[in-house]
MIROVO-68242 format. One line per 2 residues: for each residue x, y, z of C-alpha. Coordinates in Angstrom, 2 decimals. Layout:
X:Y:Z ~ ...;
END
This chain:
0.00:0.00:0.00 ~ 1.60:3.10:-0.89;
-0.39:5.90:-0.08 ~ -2.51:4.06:1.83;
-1.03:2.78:5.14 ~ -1.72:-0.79:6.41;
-3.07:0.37:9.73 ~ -5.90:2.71:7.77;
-7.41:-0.50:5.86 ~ -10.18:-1.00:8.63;
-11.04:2.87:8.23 ~ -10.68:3.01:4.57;
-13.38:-0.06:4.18 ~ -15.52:1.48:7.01;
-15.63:4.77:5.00 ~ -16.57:3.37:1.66;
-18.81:-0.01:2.02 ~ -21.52:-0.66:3.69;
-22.55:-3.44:5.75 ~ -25.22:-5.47:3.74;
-26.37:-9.03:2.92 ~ -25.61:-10.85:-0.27;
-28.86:-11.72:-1.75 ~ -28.31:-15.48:-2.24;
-26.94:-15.92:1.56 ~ -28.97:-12.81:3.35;
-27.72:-14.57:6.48 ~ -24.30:-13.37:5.98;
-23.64:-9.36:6.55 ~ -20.44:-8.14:4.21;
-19.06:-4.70:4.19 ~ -19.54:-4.59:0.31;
-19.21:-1.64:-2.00 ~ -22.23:0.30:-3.41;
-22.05:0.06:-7.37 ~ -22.48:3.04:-7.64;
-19.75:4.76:-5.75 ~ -17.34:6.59:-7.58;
-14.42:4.78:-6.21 ~ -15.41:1.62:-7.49;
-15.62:3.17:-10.90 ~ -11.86:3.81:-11.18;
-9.54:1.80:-13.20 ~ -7.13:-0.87:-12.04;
-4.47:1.74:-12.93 ~ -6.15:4.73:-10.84;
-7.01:2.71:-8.08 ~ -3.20:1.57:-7.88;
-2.14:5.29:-7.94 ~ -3.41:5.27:-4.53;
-2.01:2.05:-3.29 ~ -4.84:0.40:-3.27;
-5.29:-3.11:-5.22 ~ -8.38:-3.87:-7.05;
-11.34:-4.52:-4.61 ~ -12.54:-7.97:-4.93;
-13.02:-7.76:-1.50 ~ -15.71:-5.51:-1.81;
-17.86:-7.37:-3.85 ~ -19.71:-10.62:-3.68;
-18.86:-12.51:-6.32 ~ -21.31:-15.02:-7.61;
-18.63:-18.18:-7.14 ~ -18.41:-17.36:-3.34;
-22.41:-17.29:-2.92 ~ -23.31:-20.20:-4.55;
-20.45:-22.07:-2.57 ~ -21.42:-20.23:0.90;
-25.14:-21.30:0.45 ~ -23.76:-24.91:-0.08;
-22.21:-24.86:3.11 ~ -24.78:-23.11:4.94;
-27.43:-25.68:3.50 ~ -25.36:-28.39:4.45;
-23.71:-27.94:7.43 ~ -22.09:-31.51:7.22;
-19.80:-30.59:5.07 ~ -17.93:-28.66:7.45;
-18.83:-29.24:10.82 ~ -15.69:-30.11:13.27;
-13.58:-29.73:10.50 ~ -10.62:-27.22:9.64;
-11.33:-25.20:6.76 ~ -9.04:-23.13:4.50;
-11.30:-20.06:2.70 ~ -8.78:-19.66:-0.30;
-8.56:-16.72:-2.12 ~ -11.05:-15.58:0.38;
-11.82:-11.65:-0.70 ~ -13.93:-10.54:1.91;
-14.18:-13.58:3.93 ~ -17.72:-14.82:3.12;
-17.43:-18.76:2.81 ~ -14.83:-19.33:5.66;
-17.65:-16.86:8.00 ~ -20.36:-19.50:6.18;
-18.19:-22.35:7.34 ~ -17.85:-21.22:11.54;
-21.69:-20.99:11.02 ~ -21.80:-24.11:9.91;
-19.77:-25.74:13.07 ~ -16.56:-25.58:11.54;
-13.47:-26.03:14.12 ~ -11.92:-23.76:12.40;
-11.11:-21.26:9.16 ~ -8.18:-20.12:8.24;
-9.39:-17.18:5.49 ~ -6.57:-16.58:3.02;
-6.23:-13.71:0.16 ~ -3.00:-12.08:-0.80;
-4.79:-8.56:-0.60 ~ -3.74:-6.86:2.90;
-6.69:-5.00:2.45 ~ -8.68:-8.50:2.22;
-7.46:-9.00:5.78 ~ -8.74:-6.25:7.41;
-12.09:-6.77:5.60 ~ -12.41:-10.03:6.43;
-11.68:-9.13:9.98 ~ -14.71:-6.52:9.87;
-16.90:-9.03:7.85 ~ -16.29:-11.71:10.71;
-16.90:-9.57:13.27 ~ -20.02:-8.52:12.12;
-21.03:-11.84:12.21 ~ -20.31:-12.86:15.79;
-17.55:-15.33:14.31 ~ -13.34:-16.01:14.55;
-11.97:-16.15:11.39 ~ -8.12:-16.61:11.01;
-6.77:-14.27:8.37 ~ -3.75:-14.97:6.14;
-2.44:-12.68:3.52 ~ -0.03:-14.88:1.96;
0.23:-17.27:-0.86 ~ -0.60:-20.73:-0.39;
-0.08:-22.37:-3.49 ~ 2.41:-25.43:-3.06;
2.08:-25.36:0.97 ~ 1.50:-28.67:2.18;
-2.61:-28.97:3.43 ~ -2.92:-28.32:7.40;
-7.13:-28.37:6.70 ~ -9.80:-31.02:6.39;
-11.58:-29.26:4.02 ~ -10.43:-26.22:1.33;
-12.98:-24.22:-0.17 ~ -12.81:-21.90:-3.31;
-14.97:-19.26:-4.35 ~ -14.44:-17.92:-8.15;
-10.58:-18.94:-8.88 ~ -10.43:-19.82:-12.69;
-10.01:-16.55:-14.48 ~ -6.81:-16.69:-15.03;
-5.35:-19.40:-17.02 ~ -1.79:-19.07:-15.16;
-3.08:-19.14:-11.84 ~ -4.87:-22.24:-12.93;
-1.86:-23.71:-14.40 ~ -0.38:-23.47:-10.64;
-3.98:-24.36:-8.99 ~ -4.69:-27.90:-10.40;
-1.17:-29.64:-9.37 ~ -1.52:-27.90:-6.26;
-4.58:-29.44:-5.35 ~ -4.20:-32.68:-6.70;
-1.69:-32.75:-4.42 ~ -3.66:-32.01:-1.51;
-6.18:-34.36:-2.52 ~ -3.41:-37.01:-2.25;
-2.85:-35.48:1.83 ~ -6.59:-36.15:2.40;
-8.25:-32.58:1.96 ~ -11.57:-32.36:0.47;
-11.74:-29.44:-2.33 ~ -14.80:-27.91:-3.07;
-15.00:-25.01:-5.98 ~ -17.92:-22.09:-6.54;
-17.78:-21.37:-10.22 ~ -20.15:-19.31:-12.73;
-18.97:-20.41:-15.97 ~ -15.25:-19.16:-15.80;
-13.14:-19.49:-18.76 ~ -10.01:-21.59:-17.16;
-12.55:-24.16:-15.60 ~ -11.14:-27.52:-15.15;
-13.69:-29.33:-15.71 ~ -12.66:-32.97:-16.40;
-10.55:-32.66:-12.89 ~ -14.20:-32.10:-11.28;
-17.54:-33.19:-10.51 ~ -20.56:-31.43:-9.95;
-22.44:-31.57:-6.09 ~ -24.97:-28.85:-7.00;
-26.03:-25.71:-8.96 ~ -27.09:-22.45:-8.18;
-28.84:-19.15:-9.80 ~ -27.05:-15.96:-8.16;
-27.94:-12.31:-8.30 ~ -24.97:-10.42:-9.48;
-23.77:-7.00:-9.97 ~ -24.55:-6.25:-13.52;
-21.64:-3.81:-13.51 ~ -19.24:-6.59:-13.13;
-20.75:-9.28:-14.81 ~ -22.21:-9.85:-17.75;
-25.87:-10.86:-16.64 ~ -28.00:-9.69:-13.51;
-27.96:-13.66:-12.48 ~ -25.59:-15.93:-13.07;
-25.71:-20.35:-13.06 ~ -23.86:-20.87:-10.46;
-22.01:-24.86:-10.13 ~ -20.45:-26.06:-6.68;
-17.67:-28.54:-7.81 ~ -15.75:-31.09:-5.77;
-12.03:-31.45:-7.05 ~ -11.53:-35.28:-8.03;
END
């Protein structure tokens, strides 16, 4: 963060979100940005003129709903289990997952800014949340269950994402994916536990709903 010091996060996110319920998991308050503020308008490139990173944490994106109501509606999946919320954002499924009876969730996004929003987001929802803001990829699995919200954009983060869990697959840890129809999906490495129609932000998304699929890594 470069003009924007780590310790003013918490402030900056308290200043420009508000604290609201994602309409496919309304019992889950977010600090999430209004559409229509002119921050969110900026570019990548403004918004890095003033050290701050593109806000995926401010937004909840239609991956991470479909995959939070999953957990929420089935409570199994998690309960007494460790959890790892990766590429977390704002903290939504791993805060689904300690409703759900989790032991524990480690929430992990490599946006400091994540971290403090998560934090909030937790908070808000009378839950402990364990932020990380590091990367993950190739760390050996400490959790019983990983769960993904929106990951395959990119096709070079994929290219590191499948081996990576493969190999944690091979170490015991269940992998569960939230995907709308990204481009980079894996889909032969994947089968499908259930499917969802989300409301999304029409301003970053093509569509005011979008089919939303809840994978288990194979």
């Amino acid at each position: 963060m470069s003009r924007l010091a780590a310790g003013d996060a918490e402030r900056f996110i308290r200043a420009n979100t508000t604290l609201s319920r994602p309409p496919h998991v309304p019992e889950i308050a977010l600090h999430l940005a209004d559409e229509a503020h002119e921050l969110w308008q900026k570019t990548e490139e403004e918004l890095a003129e003033i050290g701050l990173p593109p806000p995926f944490w401010a937004f909840a994106w239609a991956g991470g709903q479909g995959l939070a109501r999953y957990v929420l509606d089935r409570p199994e999946t998690v309960r007494g289990r460790r959890i790892l919320d990766f590429a977390s954002g704002s903290g939504l499924v791993g805060i689904a997952a300690m409703l759900s009876a989790a032991t524990a969730a480690t929430c992990a996004d490599i946006d400091p800014f994540s971290e403090a929003a998560m934090r909030l987001n937790a908070a808000a929802n009378g839950v402990t949340i364990e932020p990380l803001t590091r990367d993950l990829i190739g760390s050996a699995s400490a959790w019983d269950v990983l769960l993904a919200g929106d990951i395959f954009y990119q096709r070079d983060i994929v290219d590191r994402l499948v081996p990576w869990f493969a190999a944690l697959r091979g170490e015991g840890c269940e992998i569960l994916v939230g995907d709308p129809g990204r481009a980079y999906l894996p889909r032969e490495k994947l089968e499908q536990l259930a499917e969802y129609r989300v409301p999304v932000t029409r301003a970053l998304e093509d569509a005011e709903v979008k089919r939303t699929v809840v994978w288990r890594f194979l």
